[in-house]
N, C-alpha and C positions, 0 to 999 in steps of 0.2 A: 946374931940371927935376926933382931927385932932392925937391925939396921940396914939387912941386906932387903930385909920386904920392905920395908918402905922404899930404899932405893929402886925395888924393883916396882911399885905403887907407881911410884913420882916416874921411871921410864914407862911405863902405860900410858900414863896421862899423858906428857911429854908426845908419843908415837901418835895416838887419839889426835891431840889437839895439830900435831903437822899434817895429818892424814884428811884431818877436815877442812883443814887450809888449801891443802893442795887438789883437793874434790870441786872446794869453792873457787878457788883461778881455772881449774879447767871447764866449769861451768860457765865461768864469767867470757871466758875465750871460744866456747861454742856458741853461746848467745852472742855474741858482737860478729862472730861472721855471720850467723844467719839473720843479723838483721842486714848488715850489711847488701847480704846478697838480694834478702826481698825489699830493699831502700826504704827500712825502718831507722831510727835514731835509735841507739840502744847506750845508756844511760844506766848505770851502775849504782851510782849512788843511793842512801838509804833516803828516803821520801816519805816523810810524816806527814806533811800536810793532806797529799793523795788519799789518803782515808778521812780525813777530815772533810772534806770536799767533797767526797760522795759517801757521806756515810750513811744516804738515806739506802743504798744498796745493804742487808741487810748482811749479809758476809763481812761486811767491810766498819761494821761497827762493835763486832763481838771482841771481848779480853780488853785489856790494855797494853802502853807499849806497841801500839799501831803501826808499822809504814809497808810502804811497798821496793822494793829494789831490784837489780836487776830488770828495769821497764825498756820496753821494745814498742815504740810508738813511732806513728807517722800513717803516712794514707796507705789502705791495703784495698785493691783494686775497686777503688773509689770511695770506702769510705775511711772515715777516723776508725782507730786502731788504739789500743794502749795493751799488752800483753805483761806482765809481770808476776816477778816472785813475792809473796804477801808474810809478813808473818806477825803474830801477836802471843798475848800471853794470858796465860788463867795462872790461880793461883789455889791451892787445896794445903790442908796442915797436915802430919803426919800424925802414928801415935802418941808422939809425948808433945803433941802441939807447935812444933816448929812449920813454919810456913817455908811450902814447897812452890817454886814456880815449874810451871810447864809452856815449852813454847811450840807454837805451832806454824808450820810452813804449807802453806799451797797455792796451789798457780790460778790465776783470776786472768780473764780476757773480757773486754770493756770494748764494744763498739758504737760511738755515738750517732742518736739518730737526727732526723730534722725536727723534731717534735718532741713536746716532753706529752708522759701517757701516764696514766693513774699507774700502782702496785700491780703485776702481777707475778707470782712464783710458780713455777711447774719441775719435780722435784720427786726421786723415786719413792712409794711410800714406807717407811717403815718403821720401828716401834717408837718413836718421837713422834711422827706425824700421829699415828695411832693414840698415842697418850691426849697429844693438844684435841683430837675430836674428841675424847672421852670427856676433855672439858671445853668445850662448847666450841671450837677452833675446826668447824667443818668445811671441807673441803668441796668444790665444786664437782657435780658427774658430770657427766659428758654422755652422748649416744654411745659409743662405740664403748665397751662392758669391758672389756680387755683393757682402756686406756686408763679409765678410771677405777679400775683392779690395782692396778702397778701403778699409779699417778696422783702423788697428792698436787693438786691445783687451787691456790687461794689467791683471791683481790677482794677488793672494796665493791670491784665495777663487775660486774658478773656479765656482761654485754659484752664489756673489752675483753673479759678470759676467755670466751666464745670467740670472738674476732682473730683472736690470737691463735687459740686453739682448733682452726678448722679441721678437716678430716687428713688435708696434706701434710697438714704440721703434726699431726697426729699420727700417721704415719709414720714421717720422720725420726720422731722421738722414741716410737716405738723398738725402731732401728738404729738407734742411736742410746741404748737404753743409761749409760753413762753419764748421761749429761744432766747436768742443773741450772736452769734456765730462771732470770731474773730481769724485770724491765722493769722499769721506775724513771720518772722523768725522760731525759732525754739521750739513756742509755739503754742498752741491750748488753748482759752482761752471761758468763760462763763461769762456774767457780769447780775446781779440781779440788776432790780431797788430800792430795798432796801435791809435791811439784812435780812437775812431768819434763821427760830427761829433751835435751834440747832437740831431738829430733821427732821431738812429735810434737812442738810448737804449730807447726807448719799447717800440717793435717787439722790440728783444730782452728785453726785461724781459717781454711775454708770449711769448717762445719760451722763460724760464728757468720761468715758470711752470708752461709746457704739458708742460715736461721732469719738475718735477716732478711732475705730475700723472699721469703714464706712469707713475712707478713704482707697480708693482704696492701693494693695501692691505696685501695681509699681510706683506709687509716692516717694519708699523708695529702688527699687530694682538695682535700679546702684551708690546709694551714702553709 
């Protein structure tokens, strides 16, 4: 009896581990036509260095075990592009002390600008942002009561979160209320709490556009 359940233990795992094989080739086969189709490079391989390299983007430096893969890069109707699968790892003990890893996967979209720009994060608010203003981690308001209800907003530069945040972009995100926005140096970047299935790459590749597009010209007119 103790030998048929394990047999039958060992064919779960076995079913499990081909089932996430065969998840990940037909992921990896919908991402290469659509980059294809929108004349992106799409590039498979695991990418450690990628997080190394921008890890001032603060997504991009949590856990260890860092890379990116499955990246879909190249110019999207004018500018740089990099879209990618991310994943890292935390670790927590159990009760009798053995160390548990947990890994985590989500979709990260990276578009570079002409300019590098101080920190700023705009990010829906909720019991995390909550806890960091309770120790001294406040966020910036805004006019419009509604944006800064639903909106935690931090920088260093309280001028450029204004800049960044005018009443259209503010709108936007209102509408958009999904989204996690990040600019630092001379990215503008989008981070997904999970991965998102290949056909909705598309659709957010023009909402990182239209983000860019918002920001005002004269943020880019004397450099």
């Amino acid at each position: 009896m103790e030998i048929l359940v394990l047999l039958l233990i060992v064919g779960l795992v076995v079913a499990v581990v081909i089932a996430a094989a065969r998840a990940a080739r037909k992921r990896r086969e919908a991402l290469a036509q659509l980059a294809a189709r929108l004349g992106l490079r799409f590039v498979p391989d695991q990418d450690h260095a990628l997080p190394e390299r921008f890890e001032f983007l603060n997504k991009l430096r949590q856990g260890s075990n860092r890379y990116a893969f499955n990246r879909l890069e190249g110019d999207y109707h004018g500018h740089e592009v990099k879209v990618f699968d991310y994943h890292f790892e935390t670790y927590s003990s159990d009760s009798k002390g053995r160390r548990q890893t947990h890994h985590h996967f989500f979709s990260f979209f990276m578009l570079r600008l002409p300019r590098s720009f101080p920190e700023v994060t705009v990010l829906r608010e909720g019991l995390f942002s909550k806890i960091a203003q309770a120790f001294g981690y406040d966020d910036i308001d805004f006019e419009s009561a509604e944006f800064s209800r639903k909106y935690c907003v931090r920088s260093p530069d309280k001028r450029f979160a204004y800049d960044v945040c005018h009443p259209r972009m503010i709108e936007y995100l209102l509408a958009n209320p999904d989204l996690t926005l990040e600019i630092e140096g001379p990215v503008l970047a989008l981070a997904f709490p999970s991965r998102l299935k290949p056909e909705q790459i598309e659709s957010n590749l023009e909402r990182l556009v239209a983000l860019r597009e918002l920001l005002p010209a004269y943020l880019f007119a004397s450099h």
